[in-house]
KOLNU-221610 format. One record per residue (C-alpha): residue number from 1; residue in three letters; chain; x, y, z. Coordinates in nm, 2 decimals. Each point is the difference from the previous one (the first is absolute). Layout:
BEGIN
NODE/NUM/Ala/A/X/Y/Z
...
This chain:
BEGIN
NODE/1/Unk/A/0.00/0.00/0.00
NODE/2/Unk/A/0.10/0.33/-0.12
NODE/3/Unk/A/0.13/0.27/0.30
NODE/4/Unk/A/0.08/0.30/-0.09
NODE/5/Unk/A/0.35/0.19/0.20
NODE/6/Unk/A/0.03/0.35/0.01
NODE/7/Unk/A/0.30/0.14/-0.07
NODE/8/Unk/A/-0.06/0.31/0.31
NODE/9/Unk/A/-0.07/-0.09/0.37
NODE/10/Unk/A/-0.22/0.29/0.01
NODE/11/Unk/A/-0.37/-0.10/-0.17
NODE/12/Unk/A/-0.03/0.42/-0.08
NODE/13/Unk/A/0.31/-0.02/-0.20
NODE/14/Unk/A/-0.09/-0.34/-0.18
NODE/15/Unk/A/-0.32/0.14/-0.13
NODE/16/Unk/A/0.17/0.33/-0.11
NODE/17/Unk/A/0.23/-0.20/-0.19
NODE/18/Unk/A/-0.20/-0.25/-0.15
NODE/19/Unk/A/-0.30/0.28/-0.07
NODE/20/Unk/A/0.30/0.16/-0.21
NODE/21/Unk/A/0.05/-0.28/-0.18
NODE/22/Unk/A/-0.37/-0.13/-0.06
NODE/23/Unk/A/-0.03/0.36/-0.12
NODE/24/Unk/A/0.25/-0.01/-0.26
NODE/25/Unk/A/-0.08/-0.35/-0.10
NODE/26/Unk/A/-0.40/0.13/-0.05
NODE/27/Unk/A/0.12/0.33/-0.16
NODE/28/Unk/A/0.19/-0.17/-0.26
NODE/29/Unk/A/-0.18/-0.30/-0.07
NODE/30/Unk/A/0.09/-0.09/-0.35
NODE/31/Unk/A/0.35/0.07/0.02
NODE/32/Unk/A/0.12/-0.31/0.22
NODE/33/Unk/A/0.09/-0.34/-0.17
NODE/34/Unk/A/-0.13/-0.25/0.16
NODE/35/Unk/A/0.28/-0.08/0.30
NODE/36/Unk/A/0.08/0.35/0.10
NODE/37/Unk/A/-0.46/0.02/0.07
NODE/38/Unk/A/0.02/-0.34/0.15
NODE/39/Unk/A/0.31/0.16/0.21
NODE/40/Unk/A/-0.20/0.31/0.09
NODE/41/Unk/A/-0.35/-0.13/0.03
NODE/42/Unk/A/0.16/-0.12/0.33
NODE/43/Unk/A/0.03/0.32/0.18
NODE/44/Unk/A/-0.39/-0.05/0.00
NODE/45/Unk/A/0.05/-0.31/0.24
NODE/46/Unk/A/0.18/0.29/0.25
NODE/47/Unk/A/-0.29/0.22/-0.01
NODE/48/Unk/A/-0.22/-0.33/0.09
NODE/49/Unk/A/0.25/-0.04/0.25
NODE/50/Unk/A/0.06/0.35/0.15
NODE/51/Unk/A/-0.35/0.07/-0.02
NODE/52/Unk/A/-0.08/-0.26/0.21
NODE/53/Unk/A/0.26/0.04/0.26
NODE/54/Unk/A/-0.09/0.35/0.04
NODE/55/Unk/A/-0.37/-0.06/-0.01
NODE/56/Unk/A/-0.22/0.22/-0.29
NODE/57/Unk/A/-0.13/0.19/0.28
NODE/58/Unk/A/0.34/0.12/0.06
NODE/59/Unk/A/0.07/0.12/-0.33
NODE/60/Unk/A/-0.06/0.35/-0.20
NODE/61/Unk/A/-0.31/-0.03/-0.15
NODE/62/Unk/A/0.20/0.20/-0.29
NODE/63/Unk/A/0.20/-0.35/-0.05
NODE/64/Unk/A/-0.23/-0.24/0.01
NODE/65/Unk/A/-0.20/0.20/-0.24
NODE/66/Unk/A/0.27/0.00/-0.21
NODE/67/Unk/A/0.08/-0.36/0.02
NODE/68/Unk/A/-0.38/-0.04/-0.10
NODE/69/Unk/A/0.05/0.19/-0.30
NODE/70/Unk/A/0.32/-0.16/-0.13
NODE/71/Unk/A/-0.16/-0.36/0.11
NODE/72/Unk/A/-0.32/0.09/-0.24
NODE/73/Unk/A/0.26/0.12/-0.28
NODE/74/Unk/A/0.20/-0.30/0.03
NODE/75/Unk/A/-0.34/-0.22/-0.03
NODE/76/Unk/A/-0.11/0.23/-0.32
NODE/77/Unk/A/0.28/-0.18/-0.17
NODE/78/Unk/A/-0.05/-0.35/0.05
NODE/79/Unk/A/-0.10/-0.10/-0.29
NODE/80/Unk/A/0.38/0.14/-0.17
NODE/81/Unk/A/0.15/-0.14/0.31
NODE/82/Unk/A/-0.11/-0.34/-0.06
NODE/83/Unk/A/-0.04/-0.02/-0.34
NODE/84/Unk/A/0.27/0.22/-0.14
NODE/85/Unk/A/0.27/-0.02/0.27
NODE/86/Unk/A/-0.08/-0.30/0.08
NODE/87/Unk/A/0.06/0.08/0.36
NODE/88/Unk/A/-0.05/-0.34/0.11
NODE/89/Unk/A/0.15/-0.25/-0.20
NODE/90/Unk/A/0.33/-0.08/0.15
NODE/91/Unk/A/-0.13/0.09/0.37
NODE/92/Unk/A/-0.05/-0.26/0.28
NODE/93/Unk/A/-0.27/0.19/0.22
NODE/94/Unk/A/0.01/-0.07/0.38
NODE/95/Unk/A/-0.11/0.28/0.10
NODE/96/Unk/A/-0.32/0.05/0.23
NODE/97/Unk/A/-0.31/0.05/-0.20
NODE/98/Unk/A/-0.09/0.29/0.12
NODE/99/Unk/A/0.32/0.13/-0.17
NODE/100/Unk/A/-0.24/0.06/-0.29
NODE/101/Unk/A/0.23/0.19/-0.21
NODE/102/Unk/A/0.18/-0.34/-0.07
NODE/103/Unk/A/-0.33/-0.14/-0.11
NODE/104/Unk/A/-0.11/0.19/-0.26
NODE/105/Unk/A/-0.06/-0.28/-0.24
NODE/106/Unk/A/-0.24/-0.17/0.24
NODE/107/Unk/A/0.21/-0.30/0.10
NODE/108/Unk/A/0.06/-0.11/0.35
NODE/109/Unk/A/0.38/-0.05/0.16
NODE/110/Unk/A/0.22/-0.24/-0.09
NODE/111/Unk/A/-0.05/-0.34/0.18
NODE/112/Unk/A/0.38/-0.06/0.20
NODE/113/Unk/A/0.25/-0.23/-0.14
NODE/114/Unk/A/0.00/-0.34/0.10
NODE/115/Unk/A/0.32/-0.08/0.18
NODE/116/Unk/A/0.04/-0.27/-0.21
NODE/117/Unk/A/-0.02/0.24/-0.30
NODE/118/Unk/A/0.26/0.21/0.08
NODE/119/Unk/A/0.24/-0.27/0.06
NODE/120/Unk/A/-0.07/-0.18/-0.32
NODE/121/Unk/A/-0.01/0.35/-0.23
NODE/122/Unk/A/0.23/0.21/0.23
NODE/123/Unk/A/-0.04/0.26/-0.32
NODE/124/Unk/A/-0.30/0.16/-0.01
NODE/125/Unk/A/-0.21/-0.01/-0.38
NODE/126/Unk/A/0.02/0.30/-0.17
NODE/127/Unk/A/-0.37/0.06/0.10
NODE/128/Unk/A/0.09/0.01/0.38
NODE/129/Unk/A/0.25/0.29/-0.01
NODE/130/Unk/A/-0.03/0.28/0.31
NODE/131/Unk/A/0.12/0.35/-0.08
NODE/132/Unk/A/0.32/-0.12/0.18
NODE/133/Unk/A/0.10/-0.25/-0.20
NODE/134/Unk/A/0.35/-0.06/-0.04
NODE/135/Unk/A/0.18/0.02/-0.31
NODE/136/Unk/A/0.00/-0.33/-0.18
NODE/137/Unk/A/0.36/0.06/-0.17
NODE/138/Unk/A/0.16/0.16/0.28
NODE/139/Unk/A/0.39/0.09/-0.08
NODE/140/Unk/A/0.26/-0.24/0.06
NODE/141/Unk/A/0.18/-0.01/0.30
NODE/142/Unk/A/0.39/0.09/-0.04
NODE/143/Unk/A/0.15/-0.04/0.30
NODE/144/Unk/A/0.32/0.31/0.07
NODE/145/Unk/A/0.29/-0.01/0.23
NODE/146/Unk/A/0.02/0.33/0.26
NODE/147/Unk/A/0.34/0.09/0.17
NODE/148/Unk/A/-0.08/0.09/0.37
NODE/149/Unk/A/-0.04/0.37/-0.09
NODE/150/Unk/A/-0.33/-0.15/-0.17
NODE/151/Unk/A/0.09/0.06/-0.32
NODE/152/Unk/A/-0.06/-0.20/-0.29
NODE/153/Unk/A/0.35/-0.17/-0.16
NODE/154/Unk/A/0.03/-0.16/-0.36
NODE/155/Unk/A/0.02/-0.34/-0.05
């Protein structure tokens, strides 16, 4: 199951930072490929999160309005999101489902991997990628020698 961490202590600062964010990724829509929308449609999971650690009661009522507003903007455009983006295709979803915005095309989260999965296909299919994904040609490794200054010597 999907938990979200907040990169500040402070619940204020997390939903300043992920409001700026959500903001920009709203604002600009139809400029983000698909893994840098994936990347920032996350900083909606930090307003879930900091919204709910502060309480809603606790919040401006000039926020949440605007979190309303981008939220309706965002769900103005699921149909290019879905269809066109194709937002979901090479997700695995375990978030809750009341992270909506994850759920635009109507499908429910991903059931979790069987143990037994994972340790006969440690590689996920190309249709289970996260946003975090590593690299699936990552550079070789080339190990250097240092002197004790820390510096790196030629072979």
């Amino acid at each position: 199951m999907h938990t979200y961490e907040p990169t500040h202590r402070e619940p204020e600062e997390e939903l300043t930072t992920c409001l700026s964010f959500y903001r920009d990724l709203v604002g600009k829509l139809r400029f983000w490929d698909l893994m840098e929308f994936v990347n920032y449609l996350s900083a909606r999971d930090g307003i879930a999160w900091a919204l709910g650690q502060l309480g809603q009661e606790n919040v401006d009522s000039a926020v949440l309005t605007e979190i309303e507003e981008l939220d309706a903007e965002l769900r103005s455009h699921t149909s290019y999101l879905v269809h066109e983006l194709g937002l979901y295709r090479h997700v695995r979803r375990d978030e809750p489902e009341e992270y909506w915005w994850w759920y635009l095309d109507g499908e429910k989260p991903d059931s979790p991997m069987d143990a037994r999965e994972v340790i006969e296909n440690p590689v996920q299919p190309a249709n289970a990628l996260s946003a975090t994904t590593v690299a699936e040609d990552p550079a070789p490794y080339e190990p250097r020698l240092c002197d004790k200054s820390g510096d790196q010597q030629e072979r």
